[in-house]
N, C-alpha and C positions, 0 to 999 in steps of 0.2 A: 632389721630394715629400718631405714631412717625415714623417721615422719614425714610428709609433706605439708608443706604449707601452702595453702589458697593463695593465690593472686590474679588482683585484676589487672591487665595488660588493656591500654589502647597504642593501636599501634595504626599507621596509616596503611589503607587497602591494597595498594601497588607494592607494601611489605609484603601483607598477609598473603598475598598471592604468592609472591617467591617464596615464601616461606612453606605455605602447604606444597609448592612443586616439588620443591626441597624434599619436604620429609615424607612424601611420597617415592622421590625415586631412591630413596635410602630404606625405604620400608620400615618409617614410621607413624607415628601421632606427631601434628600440628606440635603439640604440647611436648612432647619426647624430645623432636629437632629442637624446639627454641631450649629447654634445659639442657639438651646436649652443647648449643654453642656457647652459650654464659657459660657453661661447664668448662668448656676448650677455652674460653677467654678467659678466665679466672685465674687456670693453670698457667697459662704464656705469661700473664701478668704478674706470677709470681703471687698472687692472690690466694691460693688456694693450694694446700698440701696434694702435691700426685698420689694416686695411689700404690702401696706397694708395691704390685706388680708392674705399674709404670714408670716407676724408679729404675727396676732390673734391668729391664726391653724399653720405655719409650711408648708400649702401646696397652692399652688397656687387655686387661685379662679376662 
């Protein structure tokens, strides 16, 4: 498993809110949804190597 790294986020509160609505009706952590979308933005950006099995399918395994 890959280490995590601490960071501090400010972010303005009319975010935070859409953000916790977010990752509550996806059933997760505040913290899980914002890595999950830098995640998906990284990828579309070409930023970031997909995962194996998202190469095959398109969708995370």
């Amino acid at each position: 498993m890959e280490k995590k790294k601490p960071f501090a986020l400010r972010i303005d509160a009319r975010l935070m809110e859409a953000l916790e609505k977010w990752a509550a009706d996806e059933f997760r952590s505040t913290n899980g949804q914002i890595e999950w979308i830098i995640n998906r933005a990284l990828k579309e950006a070409g930023r970031l190597k997909k995962d194996k099995g998202e190469e095959k399918t398109g969708k995370p395994e």
